[in-house]
VMD Tcl script that draws the C-alpha trace (Angstrom):
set ca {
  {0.00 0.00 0.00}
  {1.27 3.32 -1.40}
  {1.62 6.20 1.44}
  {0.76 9.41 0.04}
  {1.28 11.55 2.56}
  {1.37 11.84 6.70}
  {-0.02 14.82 9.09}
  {1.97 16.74 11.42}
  {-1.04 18.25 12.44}
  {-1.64 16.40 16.27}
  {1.39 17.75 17.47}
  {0.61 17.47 21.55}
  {0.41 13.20 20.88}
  {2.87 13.56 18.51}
  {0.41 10.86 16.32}
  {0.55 10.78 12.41}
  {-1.95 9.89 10.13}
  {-0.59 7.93 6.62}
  {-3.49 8.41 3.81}
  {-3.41 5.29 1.76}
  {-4.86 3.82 -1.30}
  {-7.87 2.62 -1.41}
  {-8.11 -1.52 -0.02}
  {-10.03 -3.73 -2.63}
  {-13.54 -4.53 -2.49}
  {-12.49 -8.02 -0.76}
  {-10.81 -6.74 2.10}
  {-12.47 -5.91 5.40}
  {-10.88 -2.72 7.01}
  {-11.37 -0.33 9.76}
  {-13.23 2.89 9.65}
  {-11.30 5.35 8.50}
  {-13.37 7.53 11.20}
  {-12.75 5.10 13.87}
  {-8.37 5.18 13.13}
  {-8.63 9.16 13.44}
  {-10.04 8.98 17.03}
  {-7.32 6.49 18.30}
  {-4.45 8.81 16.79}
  {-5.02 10.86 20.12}
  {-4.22 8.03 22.27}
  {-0.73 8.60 23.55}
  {2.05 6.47 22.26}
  {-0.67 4.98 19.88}
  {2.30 4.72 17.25}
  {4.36 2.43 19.36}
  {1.09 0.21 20.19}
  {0.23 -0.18 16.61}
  {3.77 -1.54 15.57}
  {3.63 -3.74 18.65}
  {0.16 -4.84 17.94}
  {1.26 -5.50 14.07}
  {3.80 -7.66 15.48}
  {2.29 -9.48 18.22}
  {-0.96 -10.15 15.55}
  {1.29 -11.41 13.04}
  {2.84 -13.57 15.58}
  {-0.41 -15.06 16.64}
  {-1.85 -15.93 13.13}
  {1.75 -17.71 12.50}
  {1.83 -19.77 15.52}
  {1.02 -23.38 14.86}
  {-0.99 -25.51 17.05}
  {2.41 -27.31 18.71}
  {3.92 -24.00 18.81}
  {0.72 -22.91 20.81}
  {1.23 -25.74 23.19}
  {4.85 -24.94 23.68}
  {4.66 -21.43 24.47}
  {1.47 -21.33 26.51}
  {1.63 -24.87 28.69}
  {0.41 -23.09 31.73}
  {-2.27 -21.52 30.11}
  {-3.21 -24.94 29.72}
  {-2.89 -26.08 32.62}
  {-4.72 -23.29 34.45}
  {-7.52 -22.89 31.95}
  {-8.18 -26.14 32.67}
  {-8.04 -26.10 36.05}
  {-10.99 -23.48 36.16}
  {-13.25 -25.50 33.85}
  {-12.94 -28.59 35.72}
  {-15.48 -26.57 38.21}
  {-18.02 -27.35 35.67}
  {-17.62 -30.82 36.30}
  {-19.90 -29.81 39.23}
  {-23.01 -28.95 37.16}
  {-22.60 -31.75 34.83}
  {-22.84 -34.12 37.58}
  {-25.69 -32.69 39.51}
  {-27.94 -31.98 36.31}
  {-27.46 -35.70 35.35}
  {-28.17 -36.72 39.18}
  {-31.17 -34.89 39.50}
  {-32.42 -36.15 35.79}
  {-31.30 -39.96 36.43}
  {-32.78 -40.00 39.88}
  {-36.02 -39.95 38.21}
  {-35.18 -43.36 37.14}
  {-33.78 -44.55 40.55}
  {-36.16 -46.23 42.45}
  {-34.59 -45.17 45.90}
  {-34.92 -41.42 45.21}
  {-38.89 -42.46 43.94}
  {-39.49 -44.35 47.17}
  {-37.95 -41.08 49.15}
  {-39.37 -38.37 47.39}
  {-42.35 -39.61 44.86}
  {-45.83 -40.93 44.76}
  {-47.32 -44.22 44.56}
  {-48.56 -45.08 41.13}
  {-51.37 -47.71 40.67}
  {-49.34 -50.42 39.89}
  {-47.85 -50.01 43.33}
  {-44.45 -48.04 41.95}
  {-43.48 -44.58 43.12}
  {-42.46 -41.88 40.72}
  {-41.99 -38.14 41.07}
  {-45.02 -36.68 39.44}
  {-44.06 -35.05 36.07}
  {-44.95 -31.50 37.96}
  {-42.22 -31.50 40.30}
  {-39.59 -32.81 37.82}
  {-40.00 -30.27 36.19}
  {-40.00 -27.88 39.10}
  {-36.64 -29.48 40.33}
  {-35.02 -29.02 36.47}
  {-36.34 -25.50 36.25}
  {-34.61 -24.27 40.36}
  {-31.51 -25.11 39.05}
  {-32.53 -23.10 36.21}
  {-33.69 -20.53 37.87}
  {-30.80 -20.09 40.28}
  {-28.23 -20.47 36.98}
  {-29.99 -17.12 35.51}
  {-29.03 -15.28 38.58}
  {-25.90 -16.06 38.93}
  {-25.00 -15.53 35.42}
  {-26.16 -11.81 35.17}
  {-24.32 -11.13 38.61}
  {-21.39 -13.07 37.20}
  {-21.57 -10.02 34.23}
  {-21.13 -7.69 36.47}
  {-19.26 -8.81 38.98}
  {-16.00 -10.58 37.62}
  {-15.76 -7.89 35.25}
  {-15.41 -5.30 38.12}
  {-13.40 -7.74 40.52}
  {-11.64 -9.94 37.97}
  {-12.42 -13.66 37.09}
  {-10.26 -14.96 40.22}
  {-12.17 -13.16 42.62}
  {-15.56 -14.29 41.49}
  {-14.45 -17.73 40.75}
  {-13.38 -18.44 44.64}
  {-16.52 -16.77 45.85}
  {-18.80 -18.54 43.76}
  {-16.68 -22.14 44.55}
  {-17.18 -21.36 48.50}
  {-20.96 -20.78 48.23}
  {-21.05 -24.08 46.36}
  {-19.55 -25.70 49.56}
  {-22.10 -24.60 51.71}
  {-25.13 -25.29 49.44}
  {-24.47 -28.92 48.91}
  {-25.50 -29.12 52.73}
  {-29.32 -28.48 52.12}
  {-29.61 -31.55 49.49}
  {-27.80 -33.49 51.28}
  {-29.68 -33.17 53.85}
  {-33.08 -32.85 52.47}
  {-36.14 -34.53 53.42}
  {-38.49 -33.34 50.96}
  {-39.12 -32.51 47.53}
  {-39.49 -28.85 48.52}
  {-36.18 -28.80 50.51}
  {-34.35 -30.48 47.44}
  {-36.50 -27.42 45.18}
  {-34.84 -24.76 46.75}
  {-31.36 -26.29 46.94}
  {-31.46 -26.51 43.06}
  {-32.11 -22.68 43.25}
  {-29.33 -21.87 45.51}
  {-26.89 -24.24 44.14}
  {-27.83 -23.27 40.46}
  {-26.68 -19.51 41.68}
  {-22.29 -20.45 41.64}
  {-23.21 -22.91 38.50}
  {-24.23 -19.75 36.60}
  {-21.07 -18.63 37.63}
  {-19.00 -21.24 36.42}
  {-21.22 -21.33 32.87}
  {-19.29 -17.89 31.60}
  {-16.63 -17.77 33.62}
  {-14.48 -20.78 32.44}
  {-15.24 -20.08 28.62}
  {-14.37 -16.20 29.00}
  {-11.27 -17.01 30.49}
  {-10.20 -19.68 28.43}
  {-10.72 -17.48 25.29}
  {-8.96 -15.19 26.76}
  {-5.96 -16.97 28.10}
  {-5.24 -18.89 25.16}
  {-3.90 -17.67 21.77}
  {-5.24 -18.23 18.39}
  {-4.40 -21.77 17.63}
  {-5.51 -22.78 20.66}
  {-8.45 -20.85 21.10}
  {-11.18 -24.14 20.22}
  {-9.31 -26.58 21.90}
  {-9.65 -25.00 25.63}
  {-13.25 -23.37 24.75}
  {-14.18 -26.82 24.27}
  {-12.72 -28.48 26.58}
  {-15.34 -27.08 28.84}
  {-18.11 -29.16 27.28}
  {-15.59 -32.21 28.00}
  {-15.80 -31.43 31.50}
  {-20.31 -30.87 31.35}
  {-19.49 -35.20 29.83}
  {-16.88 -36.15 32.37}
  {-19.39 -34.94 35.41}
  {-22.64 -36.11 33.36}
  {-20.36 -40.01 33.13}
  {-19.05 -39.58 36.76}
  {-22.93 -39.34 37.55}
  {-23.87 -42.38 35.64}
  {-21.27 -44.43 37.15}
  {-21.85 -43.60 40.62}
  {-25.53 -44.13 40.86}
  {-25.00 -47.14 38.50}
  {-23.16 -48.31 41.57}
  {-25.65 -47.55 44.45}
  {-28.10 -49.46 42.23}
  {-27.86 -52.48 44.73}
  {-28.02 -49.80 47.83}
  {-31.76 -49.95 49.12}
  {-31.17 -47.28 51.95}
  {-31.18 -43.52 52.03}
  {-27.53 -43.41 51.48}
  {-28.24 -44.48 47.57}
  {-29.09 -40.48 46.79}
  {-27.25 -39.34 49.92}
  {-24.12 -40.22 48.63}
  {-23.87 -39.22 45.42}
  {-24.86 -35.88 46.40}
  {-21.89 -35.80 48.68}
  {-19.90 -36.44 46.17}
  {-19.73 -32.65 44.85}
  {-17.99 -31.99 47.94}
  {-14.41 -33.24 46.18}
  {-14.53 -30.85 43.41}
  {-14.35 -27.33 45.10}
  {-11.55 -27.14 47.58}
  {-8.78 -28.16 45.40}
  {-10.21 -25.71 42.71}
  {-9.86 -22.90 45.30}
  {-6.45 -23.64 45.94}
  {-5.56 -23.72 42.60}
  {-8.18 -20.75 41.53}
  {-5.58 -18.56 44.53}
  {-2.33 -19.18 42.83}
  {-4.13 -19.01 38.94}
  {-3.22 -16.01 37.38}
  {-5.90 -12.72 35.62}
  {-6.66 -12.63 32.44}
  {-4.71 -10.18 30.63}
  {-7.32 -9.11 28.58}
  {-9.40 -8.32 31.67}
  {-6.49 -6.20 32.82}
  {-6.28 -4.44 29.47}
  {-9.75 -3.47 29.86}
  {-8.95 -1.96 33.51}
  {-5.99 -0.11 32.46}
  {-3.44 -2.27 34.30}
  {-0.87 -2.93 31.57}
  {2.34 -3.80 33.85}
  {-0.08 -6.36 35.21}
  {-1.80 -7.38 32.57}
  {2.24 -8.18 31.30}
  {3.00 -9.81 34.45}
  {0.19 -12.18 33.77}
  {1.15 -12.75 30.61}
  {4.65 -14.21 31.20}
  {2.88 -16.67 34.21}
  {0.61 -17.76 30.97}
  {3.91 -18.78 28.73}
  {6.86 -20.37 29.13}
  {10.29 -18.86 29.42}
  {13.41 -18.69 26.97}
  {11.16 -18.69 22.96}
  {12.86 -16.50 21.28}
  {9.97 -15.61 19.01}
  {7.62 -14.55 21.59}
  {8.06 -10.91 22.86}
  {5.40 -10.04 25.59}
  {5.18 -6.53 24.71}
  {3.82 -6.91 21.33}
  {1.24 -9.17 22.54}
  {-0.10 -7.07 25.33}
  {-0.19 -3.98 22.39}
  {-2.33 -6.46 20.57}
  {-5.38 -6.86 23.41}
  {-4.38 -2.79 23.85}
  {-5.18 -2.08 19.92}
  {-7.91 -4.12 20.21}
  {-9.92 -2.90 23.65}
  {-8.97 0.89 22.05}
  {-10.67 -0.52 18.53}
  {-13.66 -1.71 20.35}
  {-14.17 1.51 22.24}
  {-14.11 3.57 19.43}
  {-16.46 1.08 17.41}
  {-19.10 0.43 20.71}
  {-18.34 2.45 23.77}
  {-20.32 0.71 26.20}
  {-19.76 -2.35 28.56}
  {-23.14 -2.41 29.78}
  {-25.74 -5.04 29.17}
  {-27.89 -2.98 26.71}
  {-25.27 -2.40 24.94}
  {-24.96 -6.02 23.74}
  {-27.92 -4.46 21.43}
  {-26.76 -1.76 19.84}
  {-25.21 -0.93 16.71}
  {-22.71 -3.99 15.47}
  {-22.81 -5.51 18.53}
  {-26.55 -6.44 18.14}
  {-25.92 -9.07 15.19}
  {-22.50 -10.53 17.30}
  {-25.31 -10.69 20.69}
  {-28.15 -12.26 18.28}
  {-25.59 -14.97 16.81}
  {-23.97 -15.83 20.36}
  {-27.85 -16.48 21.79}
  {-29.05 -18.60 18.85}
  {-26.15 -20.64 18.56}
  {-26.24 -21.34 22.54}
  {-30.01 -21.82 22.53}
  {-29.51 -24.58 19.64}
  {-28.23 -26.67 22.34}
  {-31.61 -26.56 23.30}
  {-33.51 -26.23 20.36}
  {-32.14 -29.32 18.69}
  {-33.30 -32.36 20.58}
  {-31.17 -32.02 23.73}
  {-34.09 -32.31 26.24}
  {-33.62 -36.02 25.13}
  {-30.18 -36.64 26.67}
  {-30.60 -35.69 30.58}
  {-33.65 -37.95 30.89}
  {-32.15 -40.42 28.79}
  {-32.07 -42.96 31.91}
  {-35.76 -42.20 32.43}
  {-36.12 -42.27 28.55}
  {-34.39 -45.75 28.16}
  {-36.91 -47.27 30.79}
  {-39.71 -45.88 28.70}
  {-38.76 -47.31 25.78}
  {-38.71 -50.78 27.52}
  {-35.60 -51.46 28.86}
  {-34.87 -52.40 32.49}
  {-33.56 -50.07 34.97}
  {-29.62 -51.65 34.43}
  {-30.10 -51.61 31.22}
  {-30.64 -48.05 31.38}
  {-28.06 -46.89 33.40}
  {-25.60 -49.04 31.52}
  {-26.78 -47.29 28.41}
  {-26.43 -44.23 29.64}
  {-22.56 -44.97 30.35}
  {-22.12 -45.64 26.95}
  {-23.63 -42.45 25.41}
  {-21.45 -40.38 28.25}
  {-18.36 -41.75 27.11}
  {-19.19 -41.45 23.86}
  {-20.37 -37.81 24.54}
  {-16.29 -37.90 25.82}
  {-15.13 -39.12 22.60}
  {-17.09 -37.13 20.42}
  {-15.94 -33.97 21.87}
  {-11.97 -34.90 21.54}
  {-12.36 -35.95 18.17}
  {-14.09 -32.63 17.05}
  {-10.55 -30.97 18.25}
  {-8.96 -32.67 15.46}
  {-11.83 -31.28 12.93}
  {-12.04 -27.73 14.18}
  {-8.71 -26.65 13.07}
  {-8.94 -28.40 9.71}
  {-12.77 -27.69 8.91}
  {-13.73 -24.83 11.24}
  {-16.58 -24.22 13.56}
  {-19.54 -23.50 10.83}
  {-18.93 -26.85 8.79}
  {-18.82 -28.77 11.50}
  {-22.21 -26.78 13.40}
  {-24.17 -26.94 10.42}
  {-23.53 -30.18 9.23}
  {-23.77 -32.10 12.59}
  {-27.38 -30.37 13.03}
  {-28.39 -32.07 9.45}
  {-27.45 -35.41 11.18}
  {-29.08 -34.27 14.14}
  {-32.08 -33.77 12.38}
  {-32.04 -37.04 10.31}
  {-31.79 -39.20 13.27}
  {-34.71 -37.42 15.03}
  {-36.49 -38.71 12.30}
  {-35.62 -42.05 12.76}
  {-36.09 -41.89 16.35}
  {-39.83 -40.62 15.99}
  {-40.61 -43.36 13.65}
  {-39.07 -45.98 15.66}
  {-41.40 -44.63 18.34}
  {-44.23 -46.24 16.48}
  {-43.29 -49.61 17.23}
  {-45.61 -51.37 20.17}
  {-43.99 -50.85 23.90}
  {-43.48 -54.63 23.78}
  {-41.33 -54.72 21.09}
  {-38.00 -54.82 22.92}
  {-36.04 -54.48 19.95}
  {-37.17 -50.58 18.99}
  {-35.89 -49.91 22.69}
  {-32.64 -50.79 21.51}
  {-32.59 -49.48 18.26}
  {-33.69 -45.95 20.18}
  {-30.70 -46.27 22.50}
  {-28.35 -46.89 19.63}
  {-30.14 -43.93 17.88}
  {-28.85 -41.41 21.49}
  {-25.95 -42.91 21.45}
  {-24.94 -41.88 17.96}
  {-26.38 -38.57 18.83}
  {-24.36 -37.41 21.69}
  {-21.03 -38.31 19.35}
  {-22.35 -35.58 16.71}
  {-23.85 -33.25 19.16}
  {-23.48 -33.73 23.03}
  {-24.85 -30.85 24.60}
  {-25.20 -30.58 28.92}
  {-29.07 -29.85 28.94}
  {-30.70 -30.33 31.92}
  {-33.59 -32.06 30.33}
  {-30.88 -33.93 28.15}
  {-32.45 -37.45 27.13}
  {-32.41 -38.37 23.36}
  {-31.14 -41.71 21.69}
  {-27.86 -43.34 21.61}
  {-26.52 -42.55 18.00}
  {-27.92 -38.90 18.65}
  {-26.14 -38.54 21.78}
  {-23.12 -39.07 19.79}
  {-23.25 -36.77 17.54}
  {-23.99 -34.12 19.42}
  {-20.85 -34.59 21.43}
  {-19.27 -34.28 18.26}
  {-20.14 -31.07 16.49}
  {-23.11 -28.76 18.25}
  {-22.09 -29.59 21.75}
  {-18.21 -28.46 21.81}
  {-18.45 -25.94 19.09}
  {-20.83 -24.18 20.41}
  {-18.21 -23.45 23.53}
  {-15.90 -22.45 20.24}
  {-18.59 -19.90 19.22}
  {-19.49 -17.93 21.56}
  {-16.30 -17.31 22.99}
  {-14.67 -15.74 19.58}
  {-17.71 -14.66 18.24}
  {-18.46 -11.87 21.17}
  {-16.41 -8.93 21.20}
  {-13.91 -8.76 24.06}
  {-15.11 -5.51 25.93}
  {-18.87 -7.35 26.25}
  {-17.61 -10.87 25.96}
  {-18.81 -11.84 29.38}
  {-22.01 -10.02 28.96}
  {-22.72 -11.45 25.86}
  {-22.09 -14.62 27.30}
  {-23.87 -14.25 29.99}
  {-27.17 -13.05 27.85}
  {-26.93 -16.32 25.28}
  {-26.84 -18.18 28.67}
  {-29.32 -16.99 30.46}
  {-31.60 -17.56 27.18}
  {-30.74 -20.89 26.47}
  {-31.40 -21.52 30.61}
  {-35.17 -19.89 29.18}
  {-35.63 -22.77 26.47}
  {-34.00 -24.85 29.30}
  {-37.17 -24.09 31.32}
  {-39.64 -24.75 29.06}
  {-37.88 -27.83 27.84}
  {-38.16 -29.09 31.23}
  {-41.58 -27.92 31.75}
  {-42.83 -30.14 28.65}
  {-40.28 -32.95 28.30}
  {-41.13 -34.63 31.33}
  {-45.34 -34.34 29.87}
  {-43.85 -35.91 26.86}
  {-41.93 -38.99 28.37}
  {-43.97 -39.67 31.18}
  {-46.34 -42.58 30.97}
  {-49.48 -40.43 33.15}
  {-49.20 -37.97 31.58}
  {-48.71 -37.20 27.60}
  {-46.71 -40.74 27.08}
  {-44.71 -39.82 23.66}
  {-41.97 -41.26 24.31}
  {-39.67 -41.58 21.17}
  {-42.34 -40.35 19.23}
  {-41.28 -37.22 20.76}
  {-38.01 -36.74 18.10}
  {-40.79 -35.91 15.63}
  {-41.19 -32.67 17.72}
  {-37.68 -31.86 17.43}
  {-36.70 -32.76 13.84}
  {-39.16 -29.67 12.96}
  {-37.38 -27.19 15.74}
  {-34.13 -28.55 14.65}
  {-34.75 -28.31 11.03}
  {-35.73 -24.06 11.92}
  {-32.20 -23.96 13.52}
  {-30.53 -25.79 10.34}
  {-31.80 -22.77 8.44}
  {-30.72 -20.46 10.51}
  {-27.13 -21.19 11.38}
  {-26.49 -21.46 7.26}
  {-28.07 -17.41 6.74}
  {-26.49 -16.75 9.71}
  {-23.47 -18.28 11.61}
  {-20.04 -16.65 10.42}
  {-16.46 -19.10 10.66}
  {-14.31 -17.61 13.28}
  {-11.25 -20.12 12.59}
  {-8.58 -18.37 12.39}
  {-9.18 -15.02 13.06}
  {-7.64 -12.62 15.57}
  {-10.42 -10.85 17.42}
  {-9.51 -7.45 16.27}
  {-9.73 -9.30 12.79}
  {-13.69 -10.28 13.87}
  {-14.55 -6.89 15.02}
  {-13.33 -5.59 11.25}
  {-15.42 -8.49 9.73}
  {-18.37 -7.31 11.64}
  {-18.00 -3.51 10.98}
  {-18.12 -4.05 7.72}
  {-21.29 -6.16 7.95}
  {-19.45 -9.08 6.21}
  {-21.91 -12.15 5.09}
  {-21.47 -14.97 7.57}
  {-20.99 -17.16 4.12}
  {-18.16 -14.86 3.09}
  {-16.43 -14.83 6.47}
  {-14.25 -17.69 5.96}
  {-12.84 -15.84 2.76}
  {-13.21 -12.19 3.16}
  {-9.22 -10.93 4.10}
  {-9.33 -8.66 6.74}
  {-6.73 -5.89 8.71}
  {-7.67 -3.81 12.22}
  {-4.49 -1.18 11.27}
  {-5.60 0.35 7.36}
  {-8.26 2.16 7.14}
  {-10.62 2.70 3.95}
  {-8.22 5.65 3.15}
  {-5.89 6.24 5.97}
  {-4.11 4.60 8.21}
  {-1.46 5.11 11.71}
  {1.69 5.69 11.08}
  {4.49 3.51 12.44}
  {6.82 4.83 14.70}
  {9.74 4.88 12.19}
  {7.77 6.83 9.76}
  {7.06 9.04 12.49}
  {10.00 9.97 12.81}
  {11.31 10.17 9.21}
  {8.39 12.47 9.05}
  {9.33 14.94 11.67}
  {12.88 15.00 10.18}
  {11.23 15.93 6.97}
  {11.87 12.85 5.22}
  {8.58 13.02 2.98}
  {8.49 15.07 0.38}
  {5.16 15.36 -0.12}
  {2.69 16.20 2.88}
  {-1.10 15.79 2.78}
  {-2.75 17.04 5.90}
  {-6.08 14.90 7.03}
  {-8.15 16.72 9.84}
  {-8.29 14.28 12.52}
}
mol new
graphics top color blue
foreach p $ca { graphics top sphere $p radius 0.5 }
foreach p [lrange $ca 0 end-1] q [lrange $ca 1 end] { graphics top cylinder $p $q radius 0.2 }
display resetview
């Protein structure tokens, strides 16, 4: 690009302004407008060279490379998403204890055949508190650990949990159990946002997917854990079967808190306060020591760039700001693709114990099944690692929801067969286990058939982590978060208002025929995500905020090139031209108001 001129106008920030020519009609740039406000910022030259740098850097670093440089970022990424083991477990617990005939005897009704279920009115009361609880802790998470820092917020919310787990534990009625849900669902909200914002924003580019979704991996390792524990107590005929396993969630929080002291802020989030020693300092306890082609500096000048890009494009960090200007289409992309979770058969897979016994299998056979589509759900989500940085995020979305949608199909028809023919109960098991591979999502009304199961753990489930971490912009990434959340935690509601109407016997008895149902919402969200869902693989997020200025089509994302330093006409000057400026070193001079 051919500089035709700089201005010497800003002479108190000692800024310059280089007018360029004019990008081509495929390349995303920032407004011009937008460039001209940030040449006030002080030392705005030196940022943009480092942030040149440092983004070039980034976009060359291979996945090994990634792994190399930032192995504590790893580690302590993982170590916060491991908290959402915790909800995983319980929401499986709760859902499976439907099945258990223990909890029945403890908490249900008689039925006239002389068995005791929980009526289908307070199942879905007990789904909904943790609900309920999860949407108030998420819009206090929002505010909160963006005022006192993800840390902070993390080892309050991990204490409370400690305490809560008393009152179930304890509990000797439904009721008591209704408002522990509510309670306990308060830290889980929490841990929903927290853990993805922080692992987008501890890891680098390459790595970006891989820690995103390994927070789904941990929703399947507590959802298995679940499984295989009340599996076990299946034998236990005394109170301790569901005492137990809800003192289980005691391991989980104390050696997170330990860890959670000694874990270090996310840069990003100290960008944004204006701490940029710190926000350094936690950068070098993210990498390792000693590679010669990382320089710290340029990478903190990258988030600075960025957060100063992002002001000048959307000011605010409030919630209602999520809705204005570009930031509406980033909010309404982040909320469908989290409420897909919901919206595509998912209220299948948490009552899939209770949705294997209504399909005619026996009570170990259920569990047992159940297992399987868990560990599945495990596998699914590893191998989509290996897809994400070859295919991307919208391939693998779209196409696993076509899947989705087929075997819904099949599921629904298979549904027709008698109750007494034992081998459709099978065939619908196979059918959730295939399903969690493809799609594996952590509803709490989560029940749907074998093969399904499987899918979802393999394309909707973990992606969606992908998604919404890179899709939000980084100033009202946690609020955006928070939002798509707290809306698919809405769907979650109603899901488990109707789903357990659907599978229970007394009341609307479906059963499988209930996939019909969902292959029509699912198909909706099909069309959808390909109008709509953009490819983020790759991209740096001052490169996303460019794409979405310029109102790129989410089918052109993948292939539209795109730069957060040029301008339509202009850009910032580097440092070195600067100063060649100043010494008269240009020749010609073309002043642009700023």
């Amino acid at each position: 690009m051919a500089s035709t001129g700089i201005d010497f106008a800003n002479a108190e920030s000692g800024v310059r302004i280089v007018e360029t020519a004019p990008l081509g009609a495929d390349v995303a740039a920032a407004n011009d407008g937008a460039l001209r406000r940030m040449s006030v910022i002080p030392g705005i030259a030196e940022i943009t060279d480092g942030a040149v740098a440092g983004t070039e850097a980034e976009k060359r670093m291979g996945i090994i490379e990634g792994f190399k440089l930032y192995p504590k970022a790893v580690g302590w990424s993982m170590l916060l998403s491991t908290a959402i083991i915790m909800e995983g477990y319980d929401v499986v617990l709760l859902a499976s204890f439907y099945a258990f005939p223990q909890f029945n005897a403890k908490y249900g009704v008689i039925q006239p055949d002389g068995t005791y279920q929980v009526p289908a009115a307070w199942q879905a009361g007990l789904s909904n508190g943790a609900n309920v609880g999860e949407i108030i802790g998420l819009f206090a998470n929002g505010i909160i650990s963006e005022r006192y820092g993800y840390r902070k917020t993390m080892i309050v919310s991990l204490m409370a949990v400690i305490c809560f787990i008393f009152i179930p534990f304890f509990a000797q009625n439904v009721q008591t159990l209704e408002v522990a849900e509510v309670l306990c669902g308060i830290p889980w909200g929490v841990f929903q946002t927290l853990t993805t914002a922080y692992a987008a924003e501890v890891m680098p580019v390459p790595l970006r997917c891989y820690l995103c979704t390994y927070v789904n991996l941990c929703w399947v390792l507590g959802q298995l854990i679940a499984s295989g524990v009340l599996r076990g107590f299946l034998a236990n005929t005394t109170q301790w079967a569901y005492r137990v396993p809800f003192a289980i969630q005691w391991i989980w929080p104390v050696p997170i808190i330990i860890g959670v002291v000694f874990a270090p802020e996310s840069p990003w989030w100290l960008v944004r306060r204006g701490r940029k020693e710190e926000a350094k300092k936690s950068l070098l306890r993210l990498t390792s020591r000693g590679d010669p082609n990382f320089n710290a500096d340029d990478t903190i000048d990258m988030m600075i760039h960025t957060n100063e890009l992002e002001k000048e494009i959307s000011a605010g960090t409030h919630y209602w700001d999520c809705f204005k200007g570009v930031d509406l289409r980033r909010t309404e992309i982040v909320v469908v693709v989290w409420c897909i979770q919901n919206l595509c058969g998912s209220a299948f897979m948490g009552y899939s114990t209770y949705f294997y016994e209504q399909a005619g299998l026996q009570t170990t056979d259920a569990f047992d099944l159940s297992m399987a589509q868990y560990a599945l759900g495990a596998i699914g989500t590893v191998t989509s690692w290996f897809l994400m940085a070859k295919v991307g995020r919208r391939k693998i979305y779209l196409y696993g929801l076509i899947v989705l949608d087929v075997l819904l199909l099949i599921i629904g028809f298979v549904g027709i067969a008698p109750s007494s023919n034992k081998a459709a109960g099978w065939v619908v098991g196979s059918m959730l286990l295939i399903y969690t591979f493809i799609c594996k999502s952590h509803s709490a009304s989560d029940a749907r058939p074998h093969i399904y199961r499987c899918l979802d753990d393999f394309s909707v489930g973990p992606v969606c982590y992908s998604l919404v971490a890179e899709l939000s912009s980084t100033r009202l990434r946690t609020k955006t978060i928070v939002l798509s959340r707290n809306m698919y935690n809405v769907i979650g509601i109603i899901n488990n208002i109707w789903t357990p109407y659907m599978l229970n016997p007394s009341a609307w008895g479906w059963g499988p025929k209930t996939g019909f149902f969902w292959f029509g919402l699912d198909f909706l969200c099909v069309v959808w995500c390909f109008f709509r869902l953009p490819e983020p693989k790759g991209r740096t997020y001052g490169e996303l905020d460019i794409l979405f200025t310029n109102k790129v089509s989410a089918r052109k994302f993948h292939k539209t090139d795109a730069t957060q330093f040029q301008g339509e006409t202009v850009r910032l000057a580097s440092v070195s031209e600067s100063i060649q400026g100043e010494k008269g070193g240009y020749s010609e001079h073309k002043e642009i108001t700023i």
